[in-house]
C-alpha positions as CSV (number, residue, x, y, z in Angstrom):
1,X,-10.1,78.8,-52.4
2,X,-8.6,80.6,-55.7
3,X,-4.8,80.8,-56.2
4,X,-3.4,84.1,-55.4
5,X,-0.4,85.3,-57.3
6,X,1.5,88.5,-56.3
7,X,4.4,90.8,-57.5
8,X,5.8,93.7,-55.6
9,X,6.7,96.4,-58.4
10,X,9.4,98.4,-56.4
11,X,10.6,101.9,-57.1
12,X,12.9,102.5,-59.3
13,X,15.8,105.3,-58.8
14,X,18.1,107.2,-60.8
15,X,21.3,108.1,-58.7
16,X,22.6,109.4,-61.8
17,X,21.3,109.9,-65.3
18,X,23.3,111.4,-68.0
19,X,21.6,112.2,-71.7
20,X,24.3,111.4,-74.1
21,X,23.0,111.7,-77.5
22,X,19.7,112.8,-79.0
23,X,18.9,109.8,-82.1
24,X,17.3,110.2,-85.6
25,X,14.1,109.0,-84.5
26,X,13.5,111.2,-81.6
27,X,14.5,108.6,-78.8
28,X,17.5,110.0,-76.5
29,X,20.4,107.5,-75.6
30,X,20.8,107.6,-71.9
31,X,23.5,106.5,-69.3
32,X,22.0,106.0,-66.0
33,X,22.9,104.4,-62.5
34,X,19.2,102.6,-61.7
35,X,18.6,101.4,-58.0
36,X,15.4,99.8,-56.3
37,X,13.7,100.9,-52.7
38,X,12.2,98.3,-50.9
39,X,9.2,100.3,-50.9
40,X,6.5,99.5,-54.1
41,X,3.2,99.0,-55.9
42,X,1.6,95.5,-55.5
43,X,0.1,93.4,-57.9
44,X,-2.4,90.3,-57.3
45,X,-4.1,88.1,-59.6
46,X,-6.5,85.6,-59.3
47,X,-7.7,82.8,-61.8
48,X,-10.6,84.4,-63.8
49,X,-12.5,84.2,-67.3
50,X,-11.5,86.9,-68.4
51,X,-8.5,89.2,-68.1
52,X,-9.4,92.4,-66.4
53,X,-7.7,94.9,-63.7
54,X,-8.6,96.9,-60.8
55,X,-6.7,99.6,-59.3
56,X,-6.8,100.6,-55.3
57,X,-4.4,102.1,-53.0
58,X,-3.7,106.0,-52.2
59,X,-2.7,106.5,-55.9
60,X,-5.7,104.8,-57.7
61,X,-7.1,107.7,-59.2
62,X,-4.6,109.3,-60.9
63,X,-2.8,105.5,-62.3
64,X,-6.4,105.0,-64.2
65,X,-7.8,101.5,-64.7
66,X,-8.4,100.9,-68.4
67,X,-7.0,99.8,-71.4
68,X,-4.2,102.5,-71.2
69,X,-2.6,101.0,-68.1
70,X,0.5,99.7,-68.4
71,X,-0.3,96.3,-66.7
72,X,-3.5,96.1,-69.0
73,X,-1.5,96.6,-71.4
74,X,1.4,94.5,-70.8
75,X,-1.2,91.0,-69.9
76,X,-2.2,92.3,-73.6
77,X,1.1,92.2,-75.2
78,X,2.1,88.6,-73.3
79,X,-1.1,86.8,-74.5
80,X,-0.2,88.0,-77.8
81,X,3.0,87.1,-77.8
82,X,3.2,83.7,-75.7
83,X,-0.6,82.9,-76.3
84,X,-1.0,79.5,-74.6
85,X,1.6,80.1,-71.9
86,X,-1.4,80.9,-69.3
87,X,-4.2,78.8,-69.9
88,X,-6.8,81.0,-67.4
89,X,-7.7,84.7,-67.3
90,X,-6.5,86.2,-65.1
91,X,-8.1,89.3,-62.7
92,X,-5.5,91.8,-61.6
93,X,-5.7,94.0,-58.6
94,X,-3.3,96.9,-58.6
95,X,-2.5,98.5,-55.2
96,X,-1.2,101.8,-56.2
97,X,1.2,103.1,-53.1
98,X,3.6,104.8,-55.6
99,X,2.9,108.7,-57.0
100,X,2.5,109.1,-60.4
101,X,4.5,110.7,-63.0
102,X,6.9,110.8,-60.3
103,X,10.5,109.7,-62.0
104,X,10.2,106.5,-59.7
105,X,8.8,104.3,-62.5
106,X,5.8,103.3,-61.1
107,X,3.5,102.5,-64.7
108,X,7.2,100.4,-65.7
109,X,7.6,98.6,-62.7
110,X,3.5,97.9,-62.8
111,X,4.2,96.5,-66.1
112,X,7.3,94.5,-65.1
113,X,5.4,93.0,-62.2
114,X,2.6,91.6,-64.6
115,X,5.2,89.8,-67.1
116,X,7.2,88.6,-64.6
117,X,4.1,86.8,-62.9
118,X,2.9,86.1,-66.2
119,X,6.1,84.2,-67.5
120,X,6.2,82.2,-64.1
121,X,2.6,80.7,-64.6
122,X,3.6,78.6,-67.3
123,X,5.1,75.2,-67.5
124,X,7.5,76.2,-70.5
125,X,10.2,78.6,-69.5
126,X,10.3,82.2,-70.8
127,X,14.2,83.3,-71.8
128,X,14.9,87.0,-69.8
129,X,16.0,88.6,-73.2
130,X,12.7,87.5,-75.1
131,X,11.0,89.2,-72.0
132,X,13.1,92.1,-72.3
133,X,12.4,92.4,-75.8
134,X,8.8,92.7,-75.0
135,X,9.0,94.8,-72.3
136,X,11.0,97.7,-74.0
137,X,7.9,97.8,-76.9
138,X,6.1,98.9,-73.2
139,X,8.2,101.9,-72.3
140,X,12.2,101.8,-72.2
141,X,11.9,101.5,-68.7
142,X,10.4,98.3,-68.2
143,X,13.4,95.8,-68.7
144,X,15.0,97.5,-65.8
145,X,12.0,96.9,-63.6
146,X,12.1,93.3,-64.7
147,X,15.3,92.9,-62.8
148,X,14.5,95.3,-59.9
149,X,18.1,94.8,-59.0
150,X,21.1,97.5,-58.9
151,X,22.7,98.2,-62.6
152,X,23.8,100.1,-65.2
153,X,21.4,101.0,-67.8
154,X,22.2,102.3,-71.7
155,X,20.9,103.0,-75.1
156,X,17.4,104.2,-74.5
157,X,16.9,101.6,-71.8
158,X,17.7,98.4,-73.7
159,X,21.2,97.5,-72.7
160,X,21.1,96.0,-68.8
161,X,24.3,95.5,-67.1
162,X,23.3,94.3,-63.1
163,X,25.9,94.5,-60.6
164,X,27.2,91.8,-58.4
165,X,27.7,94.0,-55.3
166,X,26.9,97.3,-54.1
167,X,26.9,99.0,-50.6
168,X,24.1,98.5,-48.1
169,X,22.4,101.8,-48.6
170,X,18.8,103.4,-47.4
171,X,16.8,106.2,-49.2
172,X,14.2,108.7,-48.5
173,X,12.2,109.7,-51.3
174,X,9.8,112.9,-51.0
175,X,7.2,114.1,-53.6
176,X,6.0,117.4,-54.0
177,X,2.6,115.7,-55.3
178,X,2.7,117.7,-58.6
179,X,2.8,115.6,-61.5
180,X,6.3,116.2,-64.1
181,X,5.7,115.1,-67.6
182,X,8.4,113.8,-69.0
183,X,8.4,115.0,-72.7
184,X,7.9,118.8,-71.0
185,X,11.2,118.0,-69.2
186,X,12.4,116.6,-72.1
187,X,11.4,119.8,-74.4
188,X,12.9,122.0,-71.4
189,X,16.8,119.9,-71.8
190,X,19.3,122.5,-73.2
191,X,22.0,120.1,-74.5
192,X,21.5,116.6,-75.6
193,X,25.0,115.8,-76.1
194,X,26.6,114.8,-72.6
195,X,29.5,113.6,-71.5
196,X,28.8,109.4,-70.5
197,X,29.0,108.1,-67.0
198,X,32.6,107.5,-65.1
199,X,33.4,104.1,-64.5
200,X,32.1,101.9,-61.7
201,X,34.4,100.8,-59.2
202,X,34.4,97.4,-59.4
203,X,34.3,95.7,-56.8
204,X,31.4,98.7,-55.5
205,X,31.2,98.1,-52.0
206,X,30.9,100.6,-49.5
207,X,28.9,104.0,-49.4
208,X,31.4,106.1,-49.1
209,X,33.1,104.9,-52.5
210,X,29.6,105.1,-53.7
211,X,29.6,108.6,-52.6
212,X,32.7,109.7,-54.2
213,X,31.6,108.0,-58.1
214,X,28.1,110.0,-57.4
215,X,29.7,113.6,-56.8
216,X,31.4,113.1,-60.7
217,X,27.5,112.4,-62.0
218,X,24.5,114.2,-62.5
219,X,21.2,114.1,-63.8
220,X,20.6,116.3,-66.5
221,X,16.5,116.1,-66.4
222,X,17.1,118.1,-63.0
223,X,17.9,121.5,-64.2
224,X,14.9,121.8,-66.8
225,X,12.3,119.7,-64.4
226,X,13.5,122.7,-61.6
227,X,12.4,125.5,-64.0
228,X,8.9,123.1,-63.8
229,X,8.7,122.5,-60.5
230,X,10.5,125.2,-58.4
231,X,9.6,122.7,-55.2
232,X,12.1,120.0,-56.3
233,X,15.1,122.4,-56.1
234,X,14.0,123.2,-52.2
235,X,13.8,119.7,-51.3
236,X,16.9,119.2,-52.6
237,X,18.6,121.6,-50.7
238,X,16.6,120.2,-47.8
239,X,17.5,116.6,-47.9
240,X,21.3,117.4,-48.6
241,X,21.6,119.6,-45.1
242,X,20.3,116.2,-42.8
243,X,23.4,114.2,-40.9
244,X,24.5,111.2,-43.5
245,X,23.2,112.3,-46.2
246,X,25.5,111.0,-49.1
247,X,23.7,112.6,-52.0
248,X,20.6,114.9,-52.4
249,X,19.4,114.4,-56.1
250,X,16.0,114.2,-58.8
251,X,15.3,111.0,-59.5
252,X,14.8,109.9,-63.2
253,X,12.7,113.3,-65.0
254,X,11.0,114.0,-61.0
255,X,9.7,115.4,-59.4
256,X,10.7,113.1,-56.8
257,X,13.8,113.5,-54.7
258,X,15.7,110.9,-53.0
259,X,18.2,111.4,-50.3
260,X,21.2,108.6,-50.1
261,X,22.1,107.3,-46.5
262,X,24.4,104.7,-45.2
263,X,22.2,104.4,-41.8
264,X,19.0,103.2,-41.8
265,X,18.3,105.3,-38.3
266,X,19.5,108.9,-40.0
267,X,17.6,107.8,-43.1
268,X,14.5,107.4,-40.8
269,X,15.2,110.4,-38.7
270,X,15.3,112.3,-41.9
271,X,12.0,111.1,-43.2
272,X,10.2,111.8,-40.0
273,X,11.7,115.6,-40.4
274,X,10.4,116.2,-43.5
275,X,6.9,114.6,-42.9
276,X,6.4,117.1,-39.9
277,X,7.7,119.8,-42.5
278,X,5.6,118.7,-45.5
279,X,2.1,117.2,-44.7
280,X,0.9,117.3,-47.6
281,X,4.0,115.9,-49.2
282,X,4.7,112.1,-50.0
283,X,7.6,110.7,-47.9
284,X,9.3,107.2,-47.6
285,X,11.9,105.4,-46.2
286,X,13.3,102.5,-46.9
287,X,16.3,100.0,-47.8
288,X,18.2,99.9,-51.5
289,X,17.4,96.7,-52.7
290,X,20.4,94.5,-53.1
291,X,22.0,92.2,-55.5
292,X,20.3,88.5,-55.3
């Protein structure tokens, strides 16, 4: 029987995310608290002749299957780069449980997943910052979703700082099911010049401390994704009125929400409540994903 390899790609969530500065080239510096739910896209691989990818799961048709995937794209950008690091093709299976264009990174953590398998199939170790370096010529998301871990993330997603601790959390994420491109929120943003994050507690512990940094942040793709996506303003108020519910926010440039709980039971209680509300809607619950 054939080796199988896998990689959960998790999703990736911005508790906060400030847009600081707006740069010559077009890029926009960012300051952004990133966080992982256990919940994800899976990738396999078997040994092949050839490289090639096939996508399944509820989300298949809209991730796409070509050339244009990230994780086609990223197997293409390793073998360039580290050439003789895997010495077999390999074929990739996709299992697409995440939404797309969602603000949960999905395509980034897709990618992530398919380096970091990549760089562990090889005798010869692979340093984390050439990785990284790779990764953010994929999307300036990526090197976060290499890590998958809590942390601070700067510059246009290039500087990584992971925490060492971080409270025991749970989050419900719900999507509206309508697609938000990010350069239309991006087009939408009335000031490019924000004030930075607060400072972390350090040590970060417990939710309620967690709770109290979060009510200083925002996220500033919210307000112009809203005038996009009326929906996303409703779930937040939603989420926000459930019992434990530390913060009700957009993640990343949407339209999903996430709602922040300290107990797994309200966090599930809260997901169950808004899947009798909104069939049609995409609902999950699940743990934060801690530091190693």
């Amino acid at each position: 029987m054939d080796e199988i390899y896998a990689e959960a790609a998790p999703a990736k969530v911005n508790l906060a995310l400030h847009v600081t500065n707006r740069r010559p080239d077009g890029y926009h510096e960012l300051e952004s608290l990133v966080v992982f739910a256990d919940v994800a896209d899976e990738l396999v691989a078997r040994p092949a002749r050839r490289d090639s990818l096939t996508v399944t799961g509820p989300f298949a048709a809209a991730a796409g299957s070509g050339d244009s995937n990230l994780v086609s794209r990223a197997v293409a950008a390793f073998r360039a780069r580290w050439p003789d690091h895997v010495e077999t093709g390999l074929a990739f299976e996709l299992v697409k449980n995440l939404p797309v264009a969602a603000g949960l990174g999905g395509g980034s953590a897709d990618a992530a997943a398919a380096l970091r398998l990549m760089a562990g199939l090889g005798d010869a170790g692979i340093e984390f910052a050439d990785l990284s370096a790779l990764a953010l010529g994929l999307g300036a998301d990526v090197p976060a979703c290499l890590l998958s871990r809590p942390l601070e993330v700067r510059g246009v997603g290039e500087i990584l700082h992971p925490l060492r601790a971080f409270p025991k959390t749970h989050i419900v994420l719900v999507n509206p099911l309508v697609p938000v491109v990010t350069a239309d929120v991006f087009r939408r943003l009335q000031s490019r010049q924000n004030p930075p994050l607060p400072a972390l507690p350090v040590p970060l512990t417990r939710p309620a401390q967690l709770g109290l940094w979060l009510a200083e942040t925002r996220n500033d793709l919210e307000p112009p994704a809203l005038s996009l996506v009326p929906a996303i303003g409703e779930l937040i108020g939603e989420l926000a009125q459930f019992d434990g519910c530390i913060l009700a926010r957009m993640s990343g440039s949407g339209g999903t929400v996430f709602g922040l709980f300290a107990s797994a039971s309200r966090a599930h209680q809260a997901a169950h409540d808004l899947r009798e509300r909104h069939r049609a809607y995409w609902v999950s619950a699940s743990p934060v994903v801690l530091p190693a």
